[in-house]
C-alpha positions as CSV (number, residue, x, y, z in Angstrom):
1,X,-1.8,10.8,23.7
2,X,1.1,9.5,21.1
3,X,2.5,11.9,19.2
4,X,2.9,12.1,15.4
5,X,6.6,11.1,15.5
6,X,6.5,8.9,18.4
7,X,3.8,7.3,16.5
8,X,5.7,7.1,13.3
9,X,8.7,5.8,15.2
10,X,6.8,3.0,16.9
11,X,5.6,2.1,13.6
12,X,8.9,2.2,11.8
13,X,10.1,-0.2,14.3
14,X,7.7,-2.4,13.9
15,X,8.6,-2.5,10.5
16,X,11.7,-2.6,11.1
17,X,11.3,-6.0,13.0
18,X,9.4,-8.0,10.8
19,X,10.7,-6.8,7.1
20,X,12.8,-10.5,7.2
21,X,9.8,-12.2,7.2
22,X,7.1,-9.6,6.0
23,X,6.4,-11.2,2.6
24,X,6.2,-15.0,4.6
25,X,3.5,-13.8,6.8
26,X,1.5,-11.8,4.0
27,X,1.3,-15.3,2.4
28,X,0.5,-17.2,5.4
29,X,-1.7,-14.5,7.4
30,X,-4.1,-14.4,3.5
31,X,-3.6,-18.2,2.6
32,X,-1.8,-16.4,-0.7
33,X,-5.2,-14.1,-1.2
34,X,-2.9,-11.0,-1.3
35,X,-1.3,-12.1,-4.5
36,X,-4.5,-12.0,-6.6
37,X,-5.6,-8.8,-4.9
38,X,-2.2,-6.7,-5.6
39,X,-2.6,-8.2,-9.1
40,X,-6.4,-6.5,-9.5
41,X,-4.7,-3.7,-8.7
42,X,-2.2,-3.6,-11.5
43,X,-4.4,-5.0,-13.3
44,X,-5.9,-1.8,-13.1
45,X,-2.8,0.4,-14.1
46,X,-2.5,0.9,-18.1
47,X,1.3,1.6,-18.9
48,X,2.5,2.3,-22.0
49,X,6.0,4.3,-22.9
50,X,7.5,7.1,-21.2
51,X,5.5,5.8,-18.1
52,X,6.3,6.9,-14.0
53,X,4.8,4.8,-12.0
54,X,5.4,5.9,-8.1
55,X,4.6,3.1,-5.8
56,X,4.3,4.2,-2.1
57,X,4.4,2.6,0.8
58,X,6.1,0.2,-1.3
59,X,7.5,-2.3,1.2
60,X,9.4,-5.4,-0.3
61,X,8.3,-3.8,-4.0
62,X,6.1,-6.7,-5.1
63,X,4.0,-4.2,-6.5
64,X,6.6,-2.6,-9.0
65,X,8.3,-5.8,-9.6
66,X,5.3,-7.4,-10.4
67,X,3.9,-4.5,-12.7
68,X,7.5,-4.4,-14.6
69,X,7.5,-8.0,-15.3
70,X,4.1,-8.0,-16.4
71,X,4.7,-4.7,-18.6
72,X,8.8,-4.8,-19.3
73,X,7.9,-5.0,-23.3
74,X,6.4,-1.8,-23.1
75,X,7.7,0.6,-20.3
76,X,10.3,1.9,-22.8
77,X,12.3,4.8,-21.2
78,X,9.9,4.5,-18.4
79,X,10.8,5.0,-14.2
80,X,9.5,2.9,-11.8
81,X,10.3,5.0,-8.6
82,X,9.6,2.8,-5.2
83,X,8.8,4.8,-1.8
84,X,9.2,3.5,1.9
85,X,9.7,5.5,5.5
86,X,11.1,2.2,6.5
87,X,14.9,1.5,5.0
88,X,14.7,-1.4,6.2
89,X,12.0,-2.3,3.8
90,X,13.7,-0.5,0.9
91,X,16.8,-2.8,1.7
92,X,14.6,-5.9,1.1
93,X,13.3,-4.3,-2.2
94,X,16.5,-3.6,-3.6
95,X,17.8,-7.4,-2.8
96,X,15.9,-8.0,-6.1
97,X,17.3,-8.1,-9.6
98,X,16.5,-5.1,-11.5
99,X,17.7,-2.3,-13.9
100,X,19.4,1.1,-12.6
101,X,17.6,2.4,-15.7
102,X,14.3,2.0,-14.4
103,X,13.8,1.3,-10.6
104,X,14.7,4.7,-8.5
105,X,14.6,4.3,-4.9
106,X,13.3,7.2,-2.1
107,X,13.6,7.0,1.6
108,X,10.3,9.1,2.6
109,X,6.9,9.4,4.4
110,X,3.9,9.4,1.8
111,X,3.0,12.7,4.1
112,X,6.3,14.8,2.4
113,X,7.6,13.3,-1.3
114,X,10.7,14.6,-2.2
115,X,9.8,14.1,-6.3
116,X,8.1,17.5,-8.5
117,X,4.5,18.0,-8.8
118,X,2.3,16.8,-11.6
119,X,5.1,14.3,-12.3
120,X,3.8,10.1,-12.2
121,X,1.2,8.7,-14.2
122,X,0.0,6.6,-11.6
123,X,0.2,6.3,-8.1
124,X,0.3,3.3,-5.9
125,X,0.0,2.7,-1.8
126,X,-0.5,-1.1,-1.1
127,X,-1.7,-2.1,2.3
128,X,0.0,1.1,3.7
129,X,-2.4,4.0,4.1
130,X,-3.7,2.9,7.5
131,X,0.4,3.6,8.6
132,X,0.6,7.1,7.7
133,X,-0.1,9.6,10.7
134,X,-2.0,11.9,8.6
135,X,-4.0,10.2,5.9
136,X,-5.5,13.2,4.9
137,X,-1.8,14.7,4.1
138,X,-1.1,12.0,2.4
139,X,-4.0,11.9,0.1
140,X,-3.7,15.6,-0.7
141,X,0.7,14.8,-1.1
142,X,-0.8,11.9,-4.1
143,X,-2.7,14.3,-5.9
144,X,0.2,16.9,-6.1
145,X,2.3,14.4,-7.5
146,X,0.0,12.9,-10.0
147,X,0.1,14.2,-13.1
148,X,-3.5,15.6,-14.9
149,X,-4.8,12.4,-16.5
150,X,-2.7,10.3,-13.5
151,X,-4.8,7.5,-11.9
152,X,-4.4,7.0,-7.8
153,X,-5.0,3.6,-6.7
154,X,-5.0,2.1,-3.3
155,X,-5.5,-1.1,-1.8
156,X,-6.5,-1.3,1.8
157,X,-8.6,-3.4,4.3
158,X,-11.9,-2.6,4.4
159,X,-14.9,-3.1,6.3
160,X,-16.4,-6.6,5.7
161,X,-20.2,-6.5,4.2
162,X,-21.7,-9.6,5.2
163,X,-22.5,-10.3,9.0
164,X,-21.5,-13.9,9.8
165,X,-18.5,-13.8,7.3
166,X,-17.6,-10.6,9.7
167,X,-17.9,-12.3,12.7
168,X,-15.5,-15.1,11.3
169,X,-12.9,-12.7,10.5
170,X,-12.8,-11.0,13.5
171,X,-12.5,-14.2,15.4
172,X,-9.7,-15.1,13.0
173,X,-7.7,-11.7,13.1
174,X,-7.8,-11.5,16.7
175,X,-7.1,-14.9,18.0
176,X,-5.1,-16.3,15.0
177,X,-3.0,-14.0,12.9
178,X,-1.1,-12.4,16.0
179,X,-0.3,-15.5,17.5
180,X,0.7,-16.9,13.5
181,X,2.8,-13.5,13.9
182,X,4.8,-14.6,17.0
183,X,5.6,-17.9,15.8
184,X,7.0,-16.8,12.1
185,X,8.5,-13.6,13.4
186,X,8.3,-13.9,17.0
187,X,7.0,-10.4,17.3
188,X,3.0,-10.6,18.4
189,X,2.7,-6.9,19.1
190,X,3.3,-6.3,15.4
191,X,0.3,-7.9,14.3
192,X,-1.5,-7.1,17.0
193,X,-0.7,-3.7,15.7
194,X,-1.7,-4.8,12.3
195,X,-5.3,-5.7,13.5
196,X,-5.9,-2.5,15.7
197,X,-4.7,-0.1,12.8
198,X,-7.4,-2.2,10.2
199,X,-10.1,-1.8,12.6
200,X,-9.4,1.8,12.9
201,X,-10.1,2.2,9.2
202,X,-13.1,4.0,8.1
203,X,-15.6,2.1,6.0
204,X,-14.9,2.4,2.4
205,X,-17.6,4.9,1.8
206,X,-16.2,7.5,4.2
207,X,-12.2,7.0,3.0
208,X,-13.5,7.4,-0.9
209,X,-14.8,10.7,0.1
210,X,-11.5,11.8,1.6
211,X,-9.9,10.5,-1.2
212,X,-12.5,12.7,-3.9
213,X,-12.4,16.0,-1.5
214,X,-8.4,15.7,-2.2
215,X,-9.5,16.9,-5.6
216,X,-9.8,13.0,-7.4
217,X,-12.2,12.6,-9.7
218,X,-14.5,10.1,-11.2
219,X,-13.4,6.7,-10.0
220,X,-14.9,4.3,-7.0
221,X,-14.1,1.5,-4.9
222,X,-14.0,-2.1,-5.2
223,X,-15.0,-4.1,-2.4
224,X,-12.6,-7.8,-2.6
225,X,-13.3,-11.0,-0.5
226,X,-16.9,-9.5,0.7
227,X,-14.9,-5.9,1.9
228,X,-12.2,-7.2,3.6
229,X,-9.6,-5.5,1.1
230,X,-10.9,-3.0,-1.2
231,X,-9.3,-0.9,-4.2
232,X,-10.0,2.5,-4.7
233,X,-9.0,4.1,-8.0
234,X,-9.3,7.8,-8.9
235,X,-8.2,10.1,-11.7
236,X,-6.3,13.8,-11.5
237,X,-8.1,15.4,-13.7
């Protein structure tokens, strides 16, 4: 059996390998789809001044960048702190324009956050918690870092609700998007890797329960494009 760090380590390569192209192939791999669905997901986020938002897991930061521009008139004296294991990732992030004042950069695994307790407002992990070795850690590491009154929000793949629309996508994951991955990155095994760690996932019923016995409260989950990406959303209460 793979070991936690050999396990994290395989996955940081992979990472690693494909952060050149990893916003290309989101496109491409979702025909654009994962644009509208990150953008539910802020939609979903309510900022207002003095605001931390920690975004985790946070890739090439099209998550932060698009909640500043969306919100940059009224995150006065506000952080926008963005958190990858991968540095390669983080380098990608920080090829983007922003302001010193308000982006803050970490180099960590959502499993160990180097920031206070009780400190963001709101807590982000796009397309990521499938990656960490120990979800249950990981959930349990958001809540201590979310403020009372903070809001958690993930979006994740799901599993799909509809029979013949499954059918469809497994056909299409399988045959298409790892062979899509090998011509745009020319690394197959990464998406291969992609579609084993979705289809690993729990269904959405059993992950919001981990998520709630963390100590969340109230929220629910959101089931997207018939359950193939759903957002879950919880408060620390």
């Amino acid at each position: 059996m793979e070991s936690k760090n050999s396990k994290q380590e395989s996955i940081n390569h992979i990472f690693s390998n494909i952060s050149g192209k990893y916003d290309l192939m989101n496109d491409l791999m979702t025909f654009g789809l994962q644009r509208t669905w990150k953008q539910i997901m802020i939609n979903n986020i309510v900022p207002r001044k003095n605001f931390h938002l920690l975004d985790m897991a946070c890739g090439t930061g099209d998550i932060s960048f698009s909640f500043f521009e969306r919100n940059k008139k009224i995150l006065h004296n506000s952080k926008l702190t963005l958190c990858d294991i991968n540095i390669d990732m983080l380098r990608m992030a920080r090829r983007r324009k922003f302001d010193d004042n308000i982006f803050d950069w970490i180099c960590a695994n959502a499993e160990n956050i180097p920031i206070e307790t009780d400190l963001v407002d709101a807590y982000t992990i796009s397309f990521g918690l499938r990656n960490v070795t120990n979800v249950d850690a990981a959930l349990q590491e958001a809540y201590r870092v979310i403020k009372p009154g903070g809001k958690f929000l993930c979006l994740e793949f799901g599993k799909v609700d509809s029979e013949l629309l499954g059918k469809l996508y497994s056909i299409y994951s399988k045959k298409f998007i790892p062979t899509l991955g090998k011509l745009v990155t020319g690394n197959r095994g990464a998406y291969e890797y992609l579609i084993n760690s979705i289809n690993e996932l729990p269904h959405q019923t059993t992950l919001f329960k981990k998520i709630k016995k963390c100590g969340f409260k109230k929220g629910n989950f959101i089931n997207l494009f018939s359950g193939i990406v759903v957002l879950y959303y919880a408060w620390k209460i």
